[in-house]
C-alpha positions as CSV (number, residue, x, y, z in Angstrom):
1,X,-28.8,-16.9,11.0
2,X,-30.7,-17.4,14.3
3,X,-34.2,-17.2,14.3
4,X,-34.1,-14.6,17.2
5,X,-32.0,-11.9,15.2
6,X,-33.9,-8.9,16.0
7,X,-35.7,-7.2,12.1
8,X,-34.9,-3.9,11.3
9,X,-38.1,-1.7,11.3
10,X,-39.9,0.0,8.2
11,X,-38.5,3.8,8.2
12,X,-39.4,6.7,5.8
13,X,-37.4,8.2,3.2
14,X,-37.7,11.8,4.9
15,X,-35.9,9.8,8.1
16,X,-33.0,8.1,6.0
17,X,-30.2,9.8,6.8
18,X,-30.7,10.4,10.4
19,X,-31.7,6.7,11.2
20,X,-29.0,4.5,9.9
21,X,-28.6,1.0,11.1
22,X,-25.0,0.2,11.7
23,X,-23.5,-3.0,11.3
24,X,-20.2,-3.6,11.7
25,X,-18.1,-7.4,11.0
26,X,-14.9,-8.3,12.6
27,X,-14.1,-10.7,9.6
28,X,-11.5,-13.9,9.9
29,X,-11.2,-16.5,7.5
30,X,-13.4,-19.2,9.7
31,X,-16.0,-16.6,11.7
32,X,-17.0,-13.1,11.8
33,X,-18.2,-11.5,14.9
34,X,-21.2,-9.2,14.0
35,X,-22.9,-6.2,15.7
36,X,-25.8,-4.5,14.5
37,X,-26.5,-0.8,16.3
38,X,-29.7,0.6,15.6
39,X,-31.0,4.0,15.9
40,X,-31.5,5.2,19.3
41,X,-29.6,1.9,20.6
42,X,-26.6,2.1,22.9
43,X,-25.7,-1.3,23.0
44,X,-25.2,-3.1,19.6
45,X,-27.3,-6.9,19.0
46,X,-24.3,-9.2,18.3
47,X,-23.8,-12.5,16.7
48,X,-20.8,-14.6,15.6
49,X,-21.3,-16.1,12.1
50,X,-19.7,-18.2,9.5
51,X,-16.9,-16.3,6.6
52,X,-19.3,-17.6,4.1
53,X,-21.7,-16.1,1.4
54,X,-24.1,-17.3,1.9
55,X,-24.1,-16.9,6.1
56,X,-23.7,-12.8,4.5
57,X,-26.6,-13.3,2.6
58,X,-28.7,-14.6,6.1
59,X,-27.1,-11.2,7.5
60,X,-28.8,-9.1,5.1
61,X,-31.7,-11.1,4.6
62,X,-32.0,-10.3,8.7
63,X,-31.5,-6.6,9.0
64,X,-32.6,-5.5,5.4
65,X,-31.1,-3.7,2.6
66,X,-32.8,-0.4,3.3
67,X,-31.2,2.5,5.6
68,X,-28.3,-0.4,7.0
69,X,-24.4,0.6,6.1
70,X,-22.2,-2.1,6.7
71,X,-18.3,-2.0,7.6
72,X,-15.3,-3.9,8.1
73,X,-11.8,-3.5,8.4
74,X,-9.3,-3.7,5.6
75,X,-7.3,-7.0,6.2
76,X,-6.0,-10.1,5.2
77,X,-9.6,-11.4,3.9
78,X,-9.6,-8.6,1.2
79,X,-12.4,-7.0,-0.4
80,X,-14.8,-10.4,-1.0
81,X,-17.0,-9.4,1.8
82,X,-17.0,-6.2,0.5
83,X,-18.4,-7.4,-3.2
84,X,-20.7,-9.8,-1.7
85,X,-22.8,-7.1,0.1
86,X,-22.6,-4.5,-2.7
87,X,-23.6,-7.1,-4.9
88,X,-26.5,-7.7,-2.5
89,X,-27.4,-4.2,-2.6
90,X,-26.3,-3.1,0.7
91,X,-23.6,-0.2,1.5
92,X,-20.5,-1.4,2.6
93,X,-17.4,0.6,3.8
94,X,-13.9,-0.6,4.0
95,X,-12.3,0.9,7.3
96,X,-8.7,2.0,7.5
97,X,-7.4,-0.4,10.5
98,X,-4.3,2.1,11.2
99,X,-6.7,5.0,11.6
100,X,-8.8,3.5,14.1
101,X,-8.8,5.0,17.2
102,X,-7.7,3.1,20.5
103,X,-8.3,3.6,23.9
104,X,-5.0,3.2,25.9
105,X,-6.4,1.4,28.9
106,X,-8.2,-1.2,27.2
107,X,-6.2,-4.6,27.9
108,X,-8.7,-6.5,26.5
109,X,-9.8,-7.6,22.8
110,X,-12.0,-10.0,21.4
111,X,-13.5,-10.4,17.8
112,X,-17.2,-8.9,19.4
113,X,-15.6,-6.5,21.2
114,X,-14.0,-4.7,18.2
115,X,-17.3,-5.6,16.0
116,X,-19.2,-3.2,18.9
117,X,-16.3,-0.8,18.9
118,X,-16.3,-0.2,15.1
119,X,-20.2,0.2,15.1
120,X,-20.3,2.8,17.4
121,X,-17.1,4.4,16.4
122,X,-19.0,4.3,12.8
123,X,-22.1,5.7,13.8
124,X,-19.9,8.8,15.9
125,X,-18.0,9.5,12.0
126,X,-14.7,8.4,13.8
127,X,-13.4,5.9,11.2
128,X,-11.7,6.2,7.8
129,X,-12.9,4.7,4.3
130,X,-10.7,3.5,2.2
131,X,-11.1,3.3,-1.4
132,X,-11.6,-0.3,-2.6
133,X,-9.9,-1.0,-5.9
134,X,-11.7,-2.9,-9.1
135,X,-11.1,-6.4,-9.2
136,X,-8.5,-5.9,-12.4
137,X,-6.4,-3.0,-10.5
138,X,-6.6,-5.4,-7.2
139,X,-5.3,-7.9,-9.7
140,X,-2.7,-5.9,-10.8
141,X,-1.1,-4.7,-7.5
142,X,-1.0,-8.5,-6.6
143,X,1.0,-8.5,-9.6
144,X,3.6,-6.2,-8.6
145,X,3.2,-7.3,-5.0
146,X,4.1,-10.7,-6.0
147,X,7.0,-9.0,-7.4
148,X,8.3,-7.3,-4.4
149,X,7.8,-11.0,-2.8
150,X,10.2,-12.8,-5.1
151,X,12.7,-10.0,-5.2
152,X,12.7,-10.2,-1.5
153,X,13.5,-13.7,-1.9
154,X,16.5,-13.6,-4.4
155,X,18.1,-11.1,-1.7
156,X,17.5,-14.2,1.0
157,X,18.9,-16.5,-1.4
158,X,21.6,-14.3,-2.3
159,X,22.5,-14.0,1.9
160,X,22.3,-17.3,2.4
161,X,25.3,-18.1,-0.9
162,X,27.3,-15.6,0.5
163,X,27.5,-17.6,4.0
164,X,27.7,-20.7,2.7
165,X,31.0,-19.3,0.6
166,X,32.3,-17.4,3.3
167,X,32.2,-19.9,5.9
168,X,34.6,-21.7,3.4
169,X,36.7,-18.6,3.1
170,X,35.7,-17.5,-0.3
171,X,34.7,-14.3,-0.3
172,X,32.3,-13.0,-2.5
173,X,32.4,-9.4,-4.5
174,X,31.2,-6.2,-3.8
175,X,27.5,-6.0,-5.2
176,X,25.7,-9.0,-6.9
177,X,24.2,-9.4,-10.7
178,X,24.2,-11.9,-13.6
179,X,27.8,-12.1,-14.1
180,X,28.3,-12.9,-10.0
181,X,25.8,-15.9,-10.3
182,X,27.8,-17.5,-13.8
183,X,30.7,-17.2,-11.3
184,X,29.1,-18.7,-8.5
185,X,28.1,-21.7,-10.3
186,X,31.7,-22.3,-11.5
187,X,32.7,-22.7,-8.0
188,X,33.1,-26.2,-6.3
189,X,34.0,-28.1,-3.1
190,X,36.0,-31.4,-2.5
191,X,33.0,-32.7,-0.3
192,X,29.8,-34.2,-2.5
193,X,27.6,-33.5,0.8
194,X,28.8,-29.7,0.6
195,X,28.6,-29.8,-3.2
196,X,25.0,-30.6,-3.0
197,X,24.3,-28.0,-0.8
198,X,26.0,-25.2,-2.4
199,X,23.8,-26.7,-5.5
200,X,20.5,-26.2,-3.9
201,X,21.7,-22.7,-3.1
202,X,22.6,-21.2,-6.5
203,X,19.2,-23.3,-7.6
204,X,17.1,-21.5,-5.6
205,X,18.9,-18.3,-6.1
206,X,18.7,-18.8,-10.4
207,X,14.7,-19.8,-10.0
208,X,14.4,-16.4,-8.4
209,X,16.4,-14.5,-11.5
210,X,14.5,-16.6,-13.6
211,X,11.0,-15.7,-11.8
212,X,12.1,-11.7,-11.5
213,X,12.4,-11.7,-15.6
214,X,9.4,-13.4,-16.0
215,X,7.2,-10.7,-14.0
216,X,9.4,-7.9,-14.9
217,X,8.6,-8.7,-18.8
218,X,4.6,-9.3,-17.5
219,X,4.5,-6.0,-15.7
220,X,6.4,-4.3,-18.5
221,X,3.2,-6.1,-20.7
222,X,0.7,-4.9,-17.8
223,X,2.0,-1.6,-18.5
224,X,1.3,-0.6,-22.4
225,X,-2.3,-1.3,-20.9
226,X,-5.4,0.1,-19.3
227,X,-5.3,1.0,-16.2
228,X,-2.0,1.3,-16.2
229,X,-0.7,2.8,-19.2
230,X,-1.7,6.2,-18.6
231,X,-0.7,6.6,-14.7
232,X,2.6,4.9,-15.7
233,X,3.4,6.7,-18.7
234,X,3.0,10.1,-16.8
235,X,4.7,9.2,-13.7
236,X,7.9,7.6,-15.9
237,X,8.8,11.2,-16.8
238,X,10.0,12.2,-13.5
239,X,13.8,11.1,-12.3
240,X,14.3,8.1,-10.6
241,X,11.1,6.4,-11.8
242,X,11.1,4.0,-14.7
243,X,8.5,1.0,-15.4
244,X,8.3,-0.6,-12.3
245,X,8.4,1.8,-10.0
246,X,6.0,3.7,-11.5
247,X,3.8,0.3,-11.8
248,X,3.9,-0.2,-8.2
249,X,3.0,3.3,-7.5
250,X,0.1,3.3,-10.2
251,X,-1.4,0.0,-8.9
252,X,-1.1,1.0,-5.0
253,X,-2.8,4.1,-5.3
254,X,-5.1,3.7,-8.4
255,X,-7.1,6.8,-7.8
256,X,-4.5,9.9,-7.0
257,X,-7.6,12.2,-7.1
258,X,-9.1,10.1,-3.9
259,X,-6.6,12.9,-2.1
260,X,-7.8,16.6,-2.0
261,X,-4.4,17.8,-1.6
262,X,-0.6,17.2,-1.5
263,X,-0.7,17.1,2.1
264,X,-3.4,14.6,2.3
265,X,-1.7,12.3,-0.1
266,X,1.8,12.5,2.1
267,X,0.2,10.6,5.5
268,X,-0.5,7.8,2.9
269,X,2.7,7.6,2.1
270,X,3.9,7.5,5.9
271,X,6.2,9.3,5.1
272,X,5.4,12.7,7.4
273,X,7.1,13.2,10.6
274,X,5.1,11.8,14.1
275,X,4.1,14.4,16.8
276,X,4.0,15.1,20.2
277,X,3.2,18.5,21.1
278,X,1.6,19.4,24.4
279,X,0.8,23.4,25.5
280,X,3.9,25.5,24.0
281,X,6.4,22.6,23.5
282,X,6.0,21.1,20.2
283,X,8.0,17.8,19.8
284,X,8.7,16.0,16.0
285,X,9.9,12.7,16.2
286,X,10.8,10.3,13.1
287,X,8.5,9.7,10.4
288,X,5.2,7.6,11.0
289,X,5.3,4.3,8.7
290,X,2.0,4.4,9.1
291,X,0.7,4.2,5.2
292,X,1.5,2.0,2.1
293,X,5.0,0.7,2.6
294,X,5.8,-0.2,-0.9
295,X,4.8,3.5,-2.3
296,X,7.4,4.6,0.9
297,X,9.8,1.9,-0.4
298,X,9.4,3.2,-4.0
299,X,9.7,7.3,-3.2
300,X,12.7,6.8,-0.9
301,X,14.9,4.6,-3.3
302,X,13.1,7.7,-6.3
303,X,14.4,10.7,-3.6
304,X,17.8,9.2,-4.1
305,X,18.4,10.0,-7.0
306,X,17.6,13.8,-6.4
307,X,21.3,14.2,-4.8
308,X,22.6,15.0,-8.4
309,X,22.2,18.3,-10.4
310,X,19.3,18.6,-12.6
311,X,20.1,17.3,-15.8
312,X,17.7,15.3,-18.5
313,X,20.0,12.2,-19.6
314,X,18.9,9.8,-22.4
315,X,16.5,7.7,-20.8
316,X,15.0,10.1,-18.7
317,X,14.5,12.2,-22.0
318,X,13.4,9.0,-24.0
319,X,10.6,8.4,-20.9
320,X,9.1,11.9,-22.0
321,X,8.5,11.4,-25.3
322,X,5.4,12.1,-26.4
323,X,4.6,13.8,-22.9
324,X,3.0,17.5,-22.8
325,X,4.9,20.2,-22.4
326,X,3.7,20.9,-19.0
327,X,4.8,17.7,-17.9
328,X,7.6,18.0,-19.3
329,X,8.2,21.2,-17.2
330,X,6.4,20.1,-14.0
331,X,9.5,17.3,-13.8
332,X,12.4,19.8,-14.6
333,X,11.1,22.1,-11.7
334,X,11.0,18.8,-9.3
335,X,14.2,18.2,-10.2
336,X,15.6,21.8,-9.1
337,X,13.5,21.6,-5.4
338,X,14.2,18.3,-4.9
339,X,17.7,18.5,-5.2
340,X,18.1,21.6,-3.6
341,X,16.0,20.5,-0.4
342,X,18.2,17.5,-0.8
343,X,21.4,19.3,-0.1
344,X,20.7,22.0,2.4
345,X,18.9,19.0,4.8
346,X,21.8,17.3,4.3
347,X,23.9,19.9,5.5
348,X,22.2,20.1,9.2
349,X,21.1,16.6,9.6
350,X,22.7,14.1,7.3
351,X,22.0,12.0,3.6
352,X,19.5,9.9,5.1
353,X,17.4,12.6,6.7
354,X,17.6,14.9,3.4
355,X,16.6,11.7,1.2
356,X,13.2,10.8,3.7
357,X,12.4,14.8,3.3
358,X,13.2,14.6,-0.4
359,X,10.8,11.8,-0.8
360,X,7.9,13.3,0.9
361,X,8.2,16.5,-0.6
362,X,8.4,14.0,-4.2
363,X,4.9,12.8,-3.5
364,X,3.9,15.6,-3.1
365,X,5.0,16.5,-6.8
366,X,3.7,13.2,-8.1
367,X,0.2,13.8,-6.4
368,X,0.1,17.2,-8.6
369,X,1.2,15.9,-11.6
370,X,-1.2,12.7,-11.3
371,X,-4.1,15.3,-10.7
372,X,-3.2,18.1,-13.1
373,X,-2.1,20.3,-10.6
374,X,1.1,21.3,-12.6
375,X,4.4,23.0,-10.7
376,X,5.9,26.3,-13.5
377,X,9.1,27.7,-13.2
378,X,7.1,30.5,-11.4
């Protein structure tokens, strides 16, 4: 930290609140562009460190631990930064990067021109914390993330056997599971060079079946524990969720109650139409994508299901064993909304519509149900 970095001065309890020191970090993995706004201050003092600890630990060292808040945007360095200043005993706020607000003319950005953007947007109350997970539930959604990574993969590998075949005129059946990969193996070609080939395929394609049962059985583990077994256990009893989507959804949210209502939860979701309404014209456009797309991914392939009657089969009725009654009831009435929103938006605008509006109106249910906020038959 250079010798020059300006100290923060003494200030009395009584003034606390009203004199905070503000000093936001545009972190990368190699450098991190600082600015430091004080009170009464217009411009921020700014400085371009190193990613490290101990450069953090210069920072605070420099400006104090005493009426300073520090922030940073959520991003692909994670929550270290965060740790490291809580554990040096200074605040630190993780900021929501989709929720920042942008200036449409600016055509110009720099790491310490977004480190003096987010420490006056943070001293104005402009910017949105997010909750930042313990380090098990962070290492737990890596788990299922990881998941949704090698899943991803078997459908490239998947793709990528099907042209191979086709090119050669065999044409693979409708739909793909263990049976279709036995098959697939059976197959071969007069040519050793496309032989090989068509080896490497089907290997890739049978490390990822073999990698998918691994973390399937390790998430189904995961799940009989703390902190997932409660959140999972709850959320298995509605339709259309079973272990791992209920895993996924548990481990991307962790705290349901972070939400003070329904229709907070739902812009997390991104699952709420956009808007552009101006005077007496209101305009709704398609929804925003602008929150967790693996809880979206998970409620739309859930709202799905929601097209069929109500009806308890036997796994949904073996997933609510053991459940409370009002659970038990809060699911039975989602099933009746759900699938009657379900078919009369489908009647004016189509499956796909009805099953996006289905799935936000789900969250919604799930959000009550993970904060006690049980739906009757009344």
């Amino acid at each position: 930290m250079p010798a020059d970095w300006p100290q923060t001065e003494p200030q009395t309890e009584e003034s606390a609140m009203d004199n905070l020191t503000y000093v936001a970090l545009d972190v990368h993995k190699d450098s991190t562009a600082v600015a430091a706004l004080r009170p009464g201050d217009h411009e921020p003092d700014q400085r371009v460190i190193t990613s490290t600890p101990e450069a953090y630990r210069k920072l605070v060292a420099a400006v104090g631990t005493d009426h300073v808040v520090v922030c940073y945007e959520a991003g692909p360095c994670g929550f270290d930064p965060h740790r490291i200043f809580t554990d040096l005993g200074v605040r630190c706020e993780v900021i929501a990067p989709s929720l920042i607000p942008r200036r449409s003319g600016d055509r110009v950005k720099t790491d310490r021109l977004d480190a003096r953007n987010l420490a006056r947007l943070h001293r104005a109350g402009e910017l949105t914390v997010i909750r930042v997970p313990s380090e098990l539930e962070e290492a737990v959604r890596d788990l299922v993330r990881v998941r949704e990574d090698i899943r991803e993969d078997r459908r490239v590998a998947i793709v990528r056997t099907k042209a191979f075949m086709l090119r050669r005129g065999i044409h693979a059946p409708k739909g793909w599971h263990g049976g279709h990969t036995r098959w697939v193996r059976s197959l071969r070609f007069e040519e050793p060079a496309a032989q090989e080939a068509f080896d490497a395929l089907v290997g890739a394609l049978e490390t990822r079946d073999i990698q998918l049962r691994s973390l399937d059985a390790k998430i189904g583990e995961r799940s009989l524990r703390e902190p997932l077994a409660y959140p999972v256990a709850r959320l298995r009893t509605l339709r259309g969720i079973d272990t791992l989507s209920a895993a996924t959804l548990a481990a991307e949210v962790c705290d349901f109650r972070a939400f003070a209502t329904a229709p907070a939860f739902m812009p997390f979701t991104g699952l709420v139409p956009s808007e552009h309404s101006s005077g007496s014209r209101t305009r709704r456009g398609s929804i925003t994508k602008s929150g967790n797309a693996h809880v979206r991914r998970i409620l739309v392939e859930a709202a799905w299901s929601y097209r069929h009657h109500p009806a308890v089969g036997y796994g949904l009725r073996r997933r609510q064993l053991d459940q409370p009654q009002v659970v038990i009831t809060h699911s039975w009435v989602a099933q009746h909304r759900l699938h009657a929103k379900y078919h009369r938006v489908a009647a004016c605008h189509g499956p796909n519509v009805a099953t996006v509006a289905v799935a936000r109106e789900l969250a919604g249910f799930i959000w009550a149900l993970m904060t006690e906020r049980y739906a009757t038959e009344g």
